[in-house]
N, C-alpha and C positions, 0 to 999 in steps of 0.2 A: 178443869179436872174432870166433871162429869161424863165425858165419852170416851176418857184414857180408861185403859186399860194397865195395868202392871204397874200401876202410881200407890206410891203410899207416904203415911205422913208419920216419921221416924223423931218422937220425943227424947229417946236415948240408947245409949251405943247398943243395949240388945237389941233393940229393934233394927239396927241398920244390915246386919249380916240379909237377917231375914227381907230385909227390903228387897237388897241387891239381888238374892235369889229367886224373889218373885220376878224384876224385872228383868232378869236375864233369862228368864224363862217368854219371854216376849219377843228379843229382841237381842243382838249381840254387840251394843250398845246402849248407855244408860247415860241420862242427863239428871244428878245432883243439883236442887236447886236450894237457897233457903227458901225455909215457909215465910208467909206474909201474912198476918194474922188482920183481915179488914171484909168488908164487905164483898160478895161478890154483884156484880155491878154489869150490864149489858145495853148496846145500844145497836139499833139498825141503822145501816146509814143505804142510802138508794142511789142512784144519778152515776153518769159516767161526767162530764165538763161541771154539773150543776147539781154536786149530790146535796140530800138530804138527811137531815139524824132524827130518829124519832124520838119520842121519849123513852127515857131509862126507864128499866127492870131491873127487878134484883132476884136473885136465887137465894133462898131461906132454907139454908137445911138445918133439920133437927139436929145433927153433928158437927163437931167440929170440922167436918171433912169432908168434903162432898164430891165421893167415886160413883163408880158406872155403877154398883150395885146400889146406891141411892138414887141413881135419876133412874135408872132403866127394871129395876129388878125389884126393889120395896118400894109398891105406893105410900105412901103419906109418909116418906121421910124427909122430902124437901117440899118446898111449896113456890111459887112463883107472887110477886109482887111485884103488879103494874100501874100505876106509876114505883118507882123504886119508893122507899121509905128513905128517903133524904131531904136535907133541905132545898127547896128549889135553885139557890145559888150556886150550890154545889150539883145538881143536875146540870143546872147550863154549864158548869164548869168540863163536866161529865161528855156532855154533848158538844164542847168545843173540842175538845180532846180525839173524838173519836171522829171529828171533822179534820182534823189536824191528819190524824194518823191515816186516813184514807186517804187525802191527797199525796203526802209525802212516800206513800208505797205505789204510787199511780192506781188507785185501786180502778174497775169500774164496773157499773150493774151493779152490785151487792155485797156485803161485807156484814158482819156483824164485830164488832169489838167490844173485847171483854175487857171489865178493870176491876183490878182488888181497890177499896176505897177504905183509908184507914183511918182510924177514931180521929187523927190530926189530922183527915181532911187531903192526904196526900191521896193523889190520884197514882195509879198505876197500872200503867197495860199490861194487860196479862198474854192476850193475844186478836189476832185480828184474824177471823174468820171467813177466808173468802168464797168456802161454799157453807155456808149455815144450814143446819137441817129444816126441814121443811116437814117435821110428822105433826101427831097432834098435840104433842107434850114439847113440840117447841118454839122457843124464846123470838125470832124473827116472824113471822105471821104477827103471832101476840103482840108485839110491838109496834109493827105498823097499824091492826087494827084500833090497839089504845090508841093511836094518832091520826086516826078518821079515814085510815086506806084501807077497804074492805082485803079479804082475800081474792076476788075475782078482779078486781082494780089493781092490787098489787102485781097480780100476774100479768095482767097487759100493760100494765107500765115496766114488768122487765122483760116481756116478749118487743116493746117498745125501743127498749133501751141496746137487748140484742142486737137489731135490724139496725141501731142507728150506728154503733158498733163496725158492724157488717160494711156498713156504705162507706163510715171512715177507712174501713181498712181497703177497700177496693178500689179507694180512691187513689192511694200512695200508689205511687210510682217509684219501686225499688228494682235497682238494675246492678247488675254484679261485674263489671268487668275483672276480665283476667290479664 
C-alpha cells in the first residue's frame, strides 16, 4: 500500500462513496479489495536459476493503514524492522513462500515480495515486486545488507545476473517460419 496512490481503507458505507472518488480521480478503473488486518511482512529474493531470500522485514506503522503520505510524506509514522518481529519458524515459513512465488512467476534478477502475516499465522501475498525501489528509505538494499550483501556487492551480483541473463537469451535460437 505504501507507494499507491488513491488507495483508502473504508470501515463504513460513508467512507466508501468518498473512497471511490478519490480513486477515480487517479484512474478510470478501481480495484475493491477486502482489508487483511496482519502484519506487513517483506522479503528480497536474488538469483535468476538459483535465487536467494534474504531475511524478513517488516513495516511498522504508527496507523492502522499505511499510504504514500506515511512512507513518503510524514517522517516518523512508519518505522522499518530488520529482522521482521516474528518468530523465526514463521520467518523461514515467510522465506519459503517468497521462494515459492518467485519461481512459479519465472521471476529473475530481483523481486521483492510482500506479505500481510496474520495473528493465525496465515501467510499471505500481497504482491510481488519485480522492480523494487532502490532510494534510501528502501526495504530491498536493507534487506540484503541485514543478510551480509553489502550495497556495492549487491550491485555486482545483479549487474552479474544481467550479463548471465543476456548470454541466455542470445544463446536461443528462435526462428519464425511462415
Amino acid at each position: 500500500q505504501g507507494s499507491s496512490v488513491g488507495v483508502s481503507k473504508v470501515t463504513d458505507e460513508a467512507g466508501y462513496a468518498a473512497a471511490l472518488k478519490l480513486a477515480f480521480d487517479y484512474d478510470n478503473k478501481v480495484l475493491i479489495e477486502q482489508g487483511i488486518v496482519g502484519r506487513e511482512v517483506e522479503c528480497a529474493v536474488l538469483g535468476n536459476h538459483q535465487p536467494q531470500v534474504s531475511v524478513c522485514g517488516e513495516v511498522v506503522a504508527n496507523d492502522d493503514f499505511y499510504a504514500y503520505d506515511t512512507k513518503y510524506l510524514n517522517d516518523g509514522q512508519a518505522r522499518i524492522a530488520i529482522p521482521a518481529q516474528i518468530p523465526e519458524d514463521l520467518s523461514e515459513a515467510v522465506r519459503e513462500v517468497a521462494l515459492q512465488a518467485y519461481r512459479v512467476l519465472g521471476c529473475a534478477g530481483l523481486s521483492r515480495v510482500d506479505f500481510f502475516v496474520t495473528e493465525a499465522r496465515e501467510i499471505i501475498i500481497n504482491e510481488v515486486n519485480t522492480i523494487p525501489g532502490f532510494t534510501s528509505i528502501s526495504m530491498y538494499p536493507k534487506l540484503w545488507q541485514a543478510s551480509g550483501l553489502s550495497y556495492p556487492e549487491l550491485i555486482d551480483r545483479l549487474i552479474t545476473l544481467a550479463l548471465e541473463r543476456a548470454e541466455e537469451t542470445r544463446a536461443l535460437k528462435t526462428e519464425v517460419v511462415l
